[in-house]
C-alpha positions in Angstrom: 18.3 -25.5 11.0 19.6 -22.9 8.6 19.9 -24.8 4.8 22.9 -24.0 3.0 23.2 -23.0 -0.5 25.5 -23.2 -3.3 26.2 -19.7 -4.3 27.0 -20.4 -8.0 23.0 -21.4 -7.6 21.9 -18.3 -6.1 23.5 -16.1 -8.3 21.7 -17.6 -11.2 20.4 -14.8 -13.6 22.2 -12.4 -12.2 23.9 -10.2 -14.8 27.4 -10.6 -13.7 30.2 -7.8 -14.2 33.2 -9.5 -12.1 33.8 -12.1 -10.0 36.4 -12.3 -7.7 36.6 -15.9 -5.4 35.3 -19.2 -5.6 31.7 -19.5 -6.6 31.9 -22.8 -5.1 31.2 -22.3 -1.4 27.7 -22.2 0.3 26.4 -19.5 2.2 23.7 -19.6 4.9 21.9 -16.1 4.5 21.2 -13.0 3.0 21.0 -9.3 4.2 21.7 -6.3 3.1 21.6 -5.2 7.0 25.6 -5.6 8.6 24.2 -5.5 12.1 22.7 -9.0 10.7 25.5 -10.6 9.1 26.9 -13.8 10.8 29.4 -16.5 9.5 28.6 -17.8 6.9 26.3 -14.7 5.1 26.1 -12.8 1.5 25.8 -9.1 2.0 24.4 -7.5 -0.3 25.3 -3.5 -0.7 22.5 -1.3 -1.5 23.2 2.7 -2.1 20.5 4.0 -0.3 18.6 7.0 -0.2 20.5 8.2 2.9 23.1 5.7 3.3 25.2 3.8 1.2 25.4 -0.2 2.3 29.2 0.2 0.6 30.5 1.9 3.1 29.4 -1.0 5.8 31.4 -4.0 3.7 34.5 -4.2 6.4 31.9 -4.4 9.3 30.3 -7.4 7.4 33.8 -8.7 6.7 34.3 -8.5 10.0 31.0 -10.7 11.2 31.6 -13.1 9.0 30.4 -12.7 5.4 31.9 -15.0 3.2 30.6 -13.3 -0.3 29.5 -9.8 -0.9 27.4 -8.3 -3.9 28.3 -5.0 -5.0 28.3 -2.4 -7.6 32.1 -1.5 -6.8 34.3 -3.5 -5.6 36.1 -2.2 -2.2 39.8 -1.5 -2.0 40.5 -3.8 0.5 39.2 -7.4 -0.3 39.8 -10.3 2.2 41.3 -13.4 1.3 38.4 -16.5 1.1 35.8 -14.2 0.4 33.7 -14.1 -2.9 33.3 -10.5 -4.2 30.6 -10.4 -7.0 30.2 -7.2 -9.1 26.8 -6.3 -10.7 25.3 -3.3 -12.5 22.1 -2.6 -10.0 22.5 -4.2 -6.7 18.5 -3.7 -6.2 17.6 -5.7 -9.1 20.7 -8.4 -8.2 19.4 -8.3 -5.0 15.2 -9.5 -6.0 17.3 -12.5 -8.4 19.4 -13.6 -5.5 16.4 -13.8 -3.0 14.1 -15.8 -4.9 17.1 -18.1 -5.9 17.7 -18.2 -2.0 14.3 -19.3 -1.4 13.5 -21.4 -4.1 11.6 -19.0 -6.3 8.6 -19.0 -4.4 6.4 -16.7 -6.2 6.7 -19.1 -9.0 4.8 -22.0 -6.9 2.0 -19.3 -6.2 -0.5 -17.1 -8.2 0.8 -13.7 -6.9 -1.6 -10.5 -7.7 -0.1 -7.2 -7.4 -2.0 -4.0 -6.9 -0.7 -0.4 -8.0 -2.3 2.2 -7.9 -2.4 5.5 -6.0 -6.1 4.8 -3.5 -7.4 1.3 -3.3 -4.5 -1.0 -3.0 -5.2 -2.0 1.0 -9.0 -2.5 0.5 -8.6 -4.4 -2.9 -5.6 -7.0 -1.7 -7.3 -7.6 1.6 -10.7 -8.3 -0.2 -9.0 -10.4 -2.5 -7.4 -12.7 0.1 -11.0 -12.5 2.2 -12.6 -14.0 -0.7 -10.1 -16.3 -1.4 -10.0 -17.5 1.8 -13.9 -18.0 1.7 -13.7 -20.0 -1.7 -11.7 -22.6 0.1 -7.7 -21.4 -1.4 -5.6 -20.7 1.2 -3.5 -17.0 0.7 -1.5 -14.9 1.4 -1.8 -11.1 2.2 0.9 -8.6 2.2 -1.0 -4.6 2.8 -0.2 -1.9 4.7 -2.1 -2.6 7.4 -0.8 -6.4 7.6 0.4 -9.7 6.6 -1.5 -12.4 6.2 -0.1 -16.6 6.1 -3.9 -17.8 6.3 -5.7 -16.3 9.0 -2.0 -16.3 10.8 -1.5 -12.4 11.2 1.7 -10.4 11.3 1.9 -6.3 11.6 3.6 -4.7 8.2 6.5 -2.7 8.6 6.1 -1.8 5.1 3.4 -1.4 2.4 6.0 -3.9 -0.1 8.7 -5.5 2.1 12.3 -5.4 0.8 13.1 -8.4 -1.4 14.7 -10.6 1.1 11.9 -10.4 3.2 9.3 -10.7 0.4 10.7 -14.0 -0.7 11.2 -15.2 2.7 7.4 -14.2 3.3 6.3 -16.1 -0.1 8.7 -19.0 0.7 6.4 -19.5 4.5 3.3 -19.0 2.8 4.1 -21.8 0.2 5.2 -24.6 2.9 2.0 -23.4 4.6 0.1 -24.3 1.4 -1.1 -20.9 0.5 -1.8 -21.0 -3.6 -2.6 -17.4 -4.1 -0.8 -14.5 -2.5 -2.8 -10.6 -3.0 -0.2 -7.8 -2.4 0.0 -4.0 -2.7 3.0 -2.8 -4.9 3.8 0.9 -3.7 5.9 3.2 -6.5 8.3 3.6 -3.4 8.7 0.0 -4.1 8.6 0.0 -7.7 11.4 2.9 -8.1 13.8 1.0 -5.5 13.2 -2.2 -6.9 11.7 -4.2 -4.3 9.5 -6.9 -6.2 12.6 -7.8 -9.1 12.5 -11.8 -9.4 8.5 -12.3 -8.1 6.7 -13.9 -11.0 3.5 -11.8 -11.0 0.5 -13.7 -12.4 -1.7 -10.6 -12.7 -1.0 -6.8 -12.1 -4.0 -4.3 -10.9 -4.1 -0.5 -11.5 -6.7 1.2 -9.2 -5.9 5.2 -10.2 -3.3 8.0 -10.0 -3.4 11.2 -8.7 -1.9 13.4 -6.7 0.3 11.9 -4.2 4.4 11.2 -3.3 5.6 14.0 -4.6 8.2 14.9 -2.1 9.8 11.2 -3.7 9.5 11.3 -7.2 9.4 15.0 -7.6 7.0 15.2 -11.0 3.6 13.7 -11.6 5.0 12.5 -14.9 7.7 10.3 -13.4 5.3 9.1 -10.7 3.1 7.8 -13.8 6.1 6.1 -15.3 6.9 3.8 -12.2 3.9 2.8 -12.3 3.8 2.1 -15.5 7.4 -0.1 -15.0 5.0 -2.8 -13.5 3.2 -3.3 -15.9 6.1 -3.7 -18.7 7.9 -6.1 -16.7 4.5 -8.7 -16.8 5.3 -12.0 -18.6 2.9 -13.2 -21.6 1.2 -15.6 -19.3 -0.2 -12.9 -16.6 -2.9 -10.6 -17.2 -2.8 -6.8 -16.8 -6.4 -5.4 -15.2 -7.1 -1.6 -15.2 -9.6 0.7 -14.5 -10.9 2.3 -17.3 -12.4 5.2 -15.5 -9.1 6.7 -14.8 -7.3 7.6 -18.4 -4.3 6.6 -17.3 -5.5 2.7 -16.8 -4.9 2.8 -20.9 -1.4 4.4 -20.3 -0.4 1.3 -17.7 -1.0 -1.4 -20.9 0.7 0.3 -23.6 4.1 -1.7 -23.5 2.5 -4.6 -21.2 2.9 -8.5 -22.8 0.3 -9.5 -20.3 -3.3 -10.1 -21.7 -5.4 -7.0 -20.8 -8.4 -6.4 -19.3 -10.3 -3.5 -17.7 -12.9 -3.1 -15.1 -15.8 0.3 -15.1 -18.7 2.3 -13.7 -18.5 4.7 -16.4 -16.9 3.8 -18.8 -16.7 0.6 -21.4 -15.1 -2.2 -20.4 -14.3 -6.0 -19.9 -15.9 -6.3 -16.6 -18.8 -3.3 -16.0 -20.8 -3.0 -12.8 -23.1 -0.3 -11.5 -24.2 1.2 -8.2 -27.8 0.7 -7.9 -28.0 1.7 -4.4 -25.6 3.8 -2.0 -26.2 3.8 1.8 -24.1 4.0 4.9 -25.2 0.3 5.5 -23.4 -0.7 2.2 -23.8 -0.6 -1.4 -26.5 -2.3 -4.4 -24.4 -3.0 -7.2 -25.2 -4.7 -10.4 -22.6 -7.0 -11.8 -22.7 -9.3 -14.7 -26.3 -8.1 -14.8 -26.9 -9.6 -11.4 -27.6 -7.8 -8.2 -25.0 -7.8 -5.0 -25.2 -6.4 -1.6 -22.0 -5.5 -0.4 -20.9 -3.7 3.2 -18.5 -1.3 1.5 -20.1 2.2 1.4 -18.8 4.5 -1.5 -18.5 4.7 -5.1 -14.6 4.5 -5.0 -15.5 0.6 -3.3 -17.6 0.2 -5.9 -14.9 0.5 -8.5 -12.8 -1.3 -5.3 -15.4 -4.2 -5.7 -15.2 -4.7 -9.2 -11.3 -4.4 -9.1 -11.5 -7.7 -6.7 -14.6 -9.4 -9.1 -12.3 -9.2 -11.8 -9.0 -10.3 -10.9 -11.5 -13.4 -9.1 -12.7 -14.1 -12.6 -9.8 -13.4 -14.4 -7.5 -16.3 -11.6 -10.6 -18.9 -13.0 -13.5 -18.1 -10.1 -16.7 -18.9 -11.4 -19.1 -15.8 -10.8 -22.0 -17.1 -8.5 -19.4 -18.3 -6.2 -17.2 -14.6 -6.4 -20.4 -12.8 -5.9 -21.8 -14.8 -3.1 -18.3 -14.0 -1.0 -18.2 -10.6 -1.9 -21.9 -9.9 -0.6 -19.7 -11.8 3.1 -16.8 -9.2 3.1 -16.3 -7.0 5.7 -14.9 -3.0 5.6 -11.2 -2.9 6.0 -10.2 -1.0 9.1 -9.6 2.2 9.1 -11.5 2.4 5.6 -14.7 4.6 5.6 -14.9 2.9 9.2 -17.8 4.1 10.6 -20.0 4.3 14.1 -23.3 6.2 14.9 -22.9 6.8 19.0 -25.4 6.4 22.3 -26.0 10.2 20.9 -26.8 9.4 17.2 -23.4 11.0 16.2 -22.6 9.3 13.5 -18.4 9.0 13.4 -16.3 7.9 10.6 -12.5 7.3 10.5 -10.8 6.7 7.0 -7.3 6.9 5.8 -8.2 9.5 3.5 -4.5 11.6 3.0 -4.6 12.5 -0.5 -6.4 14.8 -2.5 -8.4 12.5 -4.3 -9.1 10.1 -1.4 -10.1 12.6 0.9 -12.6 14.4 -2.1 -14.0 10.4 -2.8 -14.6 10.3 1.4 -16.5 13.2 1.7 -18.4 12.8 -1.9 -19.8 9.7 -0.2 -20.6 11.3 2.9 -22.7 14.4 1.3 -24.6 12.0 -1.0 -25.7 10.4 2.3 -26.4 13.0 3.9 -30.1 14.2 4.7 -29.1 17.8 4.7 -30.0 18.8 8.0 -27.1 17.8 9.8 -23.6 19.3 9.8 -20.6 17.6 9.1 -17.7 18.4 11.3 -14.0 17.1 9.4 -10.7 17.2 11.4 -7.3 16.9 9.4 -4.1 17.4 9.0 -1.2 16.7 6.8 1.9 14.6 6.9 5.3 16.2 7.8 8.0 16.0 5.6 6.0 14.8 2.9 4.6 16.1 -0.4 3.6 20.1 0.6 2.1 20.6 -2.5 -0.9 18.5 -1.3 -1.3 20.4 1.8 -3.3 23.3 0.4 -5.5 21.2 -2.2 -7.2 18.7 1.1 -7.5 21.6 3.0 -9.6 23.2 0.2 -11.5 20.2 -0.3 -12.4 19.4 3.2 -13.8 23.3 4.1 -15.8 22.9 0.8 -17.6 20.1 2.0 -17.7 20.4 5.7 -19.8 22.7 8.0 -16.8 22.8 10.6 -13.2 21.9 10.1 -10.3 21.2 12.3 -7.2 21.5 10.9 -4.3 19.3 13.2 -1.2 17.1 13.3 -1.2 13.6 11.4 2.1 12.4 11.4 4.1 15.7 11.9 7.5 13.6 11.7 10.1 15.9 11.8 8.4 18.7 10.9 6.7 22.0 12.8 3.1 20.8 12.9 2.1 25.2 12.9 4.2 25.4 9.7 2.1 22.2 7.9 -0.9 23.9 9.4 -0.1 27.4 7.8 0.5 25.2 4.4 -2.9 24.1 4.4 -4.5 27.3 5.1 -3.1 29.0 2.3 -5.5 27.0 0.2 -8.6 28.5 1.6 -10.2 31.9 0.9 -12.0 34.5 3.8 -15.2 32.3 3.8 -13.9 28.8 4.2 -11.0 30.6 6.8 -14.2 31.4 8.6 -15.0 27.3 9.3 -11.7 26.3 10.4 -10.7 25.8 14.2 -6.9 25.0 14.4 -5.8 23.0 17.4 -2.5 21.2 17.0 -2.7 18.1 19.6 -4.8 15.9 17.3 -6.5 14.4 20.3 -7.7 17.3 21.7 -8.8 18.2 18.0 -10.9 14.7 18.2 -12.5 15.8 21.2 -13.6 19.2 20.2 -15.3 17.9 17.2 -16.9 15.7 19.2 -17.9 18.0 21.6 -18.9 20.6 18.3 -21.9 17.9 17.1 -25.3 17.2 17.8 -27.6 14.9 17.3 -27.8 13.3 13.9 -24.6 15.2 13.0 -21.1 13.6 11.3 -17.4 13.6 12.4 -15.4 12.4 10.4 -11.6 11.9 11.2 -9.1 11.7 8.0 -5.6 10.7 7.5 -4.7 8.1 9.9 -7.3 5.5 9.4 -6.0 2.3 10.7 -2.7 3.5 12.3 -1.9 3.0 15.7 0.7 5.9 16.3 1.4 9.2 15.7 5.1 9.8 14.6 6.4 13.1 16.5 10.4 14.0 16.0 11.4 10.2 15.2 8.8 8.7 17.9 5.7 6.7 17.5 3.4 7.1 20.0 0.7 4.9 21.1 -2.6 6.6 19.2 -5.9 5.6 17.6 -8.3 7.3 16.2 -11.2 5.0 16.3 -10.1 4.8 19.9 -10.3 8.2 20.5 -13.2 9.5 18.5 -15.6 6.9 20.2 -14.2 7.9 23.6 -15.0 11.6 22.9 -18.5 10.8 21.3 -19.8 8.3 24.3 
């Protein structure tokens, strides 16, 4: 049964230009989709990237809307229906939801993480070791949503604001007390989290990466940095002070701040003692922890989760004993060793700086008398600039490199593939193999090592697809490179 509500109620702190129509009436929904509207709905018009949600206010009219937010008021207005003018429909739009759903976030402790590498393993740690200590939570990641242990597949790292609150709203009547999410700058610039009451904000690092979106690394900085203003006095801000930007994040923050290390001083300092493919030795408030993550980026991951733990009022023994439970998240340094004693190793690695941290790991693991063979591509109609750089990186470290499709989109996968190579020089030209269809890239890898050798497969990690000229089609990695090594 759908619950009415008063719209005068819904609208509350909304910073109202012009009302036009009773205030007085109740309304049933909210979308800023017209193929959704029904009697009884609010549309809400957002100016959109492509499209502008203005231009689709008769066809809501026409379903049955009986109030519409807007930033400008159409020409033609129909009698009976509330037209409601505001300065940014976005932020309107993050007020109205949580009013529509009873401010959720406020009845939970919600945990953001920002951060350009690190946000999926950190939020879906989080919720594991929430989850282990007895508080039920919530998980909202790229690779899924979580009510529980009741899974959903994500559409979107950060969900639009209707369907954020609607998610907090079901994870509060299914008792969940703490919700872990990732907050994406594509989220942050279009205003997707307005209205959630953050209890604590985490910032992982920045580097290269969405480019193509916000054009300059300086304005990419600043929307992260917007999260961190917006924190009440009562949350805490938690950065990592081995990146110099974590200092950056807390200038203009009026949350209590805190910082987690490996290198450098801070609030919450831990060390790797030991790194193996099994997992990592860390010491952490001068105690040792065996954890399953391999890496010194999870290292920092792990103290980015045993700090926000601590800082949410988790006593340490407890926090440590879960953390040593945790399993790798999929598609994260996710690694095999085959029939063959191949070892293979699929990781969402698409950036720069991920894809550097990946293989960093893999060569201080390495004996030195096996190869490593690499296979990646690029995005399509995504950031170019990066194109060049991960290609540079992965024929420094590899013995063998295939250079393929990732997600090609729209794009000509030769043309990304021509990108990349223009970051190499004659002697790392010399290790590169290009073969476009990324499975039969996979396979020739494969087929490429020996015994005791490495393959490792970037850029996809956990994703089930490969989007071709507006199609996603069926495709795993994992899948495949296990096929291909036997």
């Amino acid at each position: 049964m759908i619950e009415l509500k008063l719209l005068s109620d819904i609208l509350y702190k909304c910073d109202l230009q012009e009302i036009e129509g009773s205030t007085d009436i109740f309304v049933g929904q909210i979308t800023m989709d017209s193929r959704q509207v029904e009697a009884g709905s609010m549309f809400i018009a957002i100016p959109g990237l492509n499209v502008d949600g203005h231009q689709f206010i008769p066809k809501a009219l026409e379903s049955g809307a009986v109030a519409v937010l807007c930033r400008e008021l159409p020409e033609k207005r129909s009698p009976g229906v509330t037209f409601i003018r505001v300065a940014d429909t976005a932020v309107a739009m993050g007020i109205v939801a949580a009013n529509f759903y009873g401010n959720p976030s406020e009845k939970m402790n919600i945990v953001g993480v920002t951060g350009t590498n690190g946000k999926t393993t950190i939020a879906t740690l989080l919720h594991g070791l929430f989850q282990s200590l007895g508080e039920k939570s919530g998980l909202i990641s790229t690779i899924s949503n979580k009510i529980g242990e009741q899974l959903s597949l994500s559409a979107y790292t950060t969900p639009d604001a209707i369907a954020l609150n609607e998610l907090f709203a079901k994870m509060v009547t299914e008792g969940c007390t703490h919700c872990f999410m990732e907050v994406s700058s594509h989220a942050l610039h279009q205003k997707r989290v307005e209205g959630v009451n953050f209890k604590g904000a985490v910032f992982t690092n920045i580097t290269h990466d969405h480019l193509d979106y916000h054009k300059t690394f300086s304005e990419y900085l600043k929307v992260k940095k917007k999260f961190f203003d917006a924190l009440g006095k009562d949350a805490f801000a938690l950065v990592n002070n081995d990146d110099k930007n974590g200092r950056v994040m807390l200038q203009n923050t009026l949350a209590t701040q805190y910082s987690y290390a490996l290198k450098s001083s801070a609030d919450y300092k831990g060390k790797v003692l030991e790194n193996l493919l099994s997992g990592l030795v860390m010491q952490i408030d001068n105690k040792d922890v065996w954890c399953k993550l391999t890496g010194e980026f999870n290292a920092s991951n792990i103290m980015a989760v045993y700090s926000s733990a601590r800082l949410l009022g988790a006593e340490s023994d407890p926090v440590l004993q879960a953390i040593s439970t945790l399993e790798p998240v999929e598609g994260r340094f996710d690694y095999f060793i085959s029939s063959h004693h191949v070892t293979g190793i699929v990781d969402y690695a698409h950036t720069p700086d991920a894809l550097e941290n990946v293989l960093t790991t893999i060569k201080r693991l390495r004996k030195g008398t096996e190869q490593l063979i690499t296979v990646v591509g690029c995005g399509g109609n995504r950031d170019a600039e990066k194109r060049p750089e991960m290609a540079s990186i992965a024929a420094s470290f590899s013995e063998k490199v295939v250079f393929t499709s990732d997600n090609p989109r729209n794009e000509d996968p030769q043309s990304i593939i021509d990108d990349m190579k223009a970051g190499l020089d004659p002697v790392k030209k010399k290790k590169v193999l290009e073969i476009i269809n990324r499975k039969e890239a996979i396979k020739t890898a494969a087929a490429l090592a020996s015994e005791g050798d490495i393959v490792l497969v970037a850029g996809k990690g956990h994703e089930k697809y490969q989007e071709i000229e507006g199609v996603k089609i069926p495709f795993d990695d994992k899948l495949i490179l296990k096929e291909a090594l036997g």
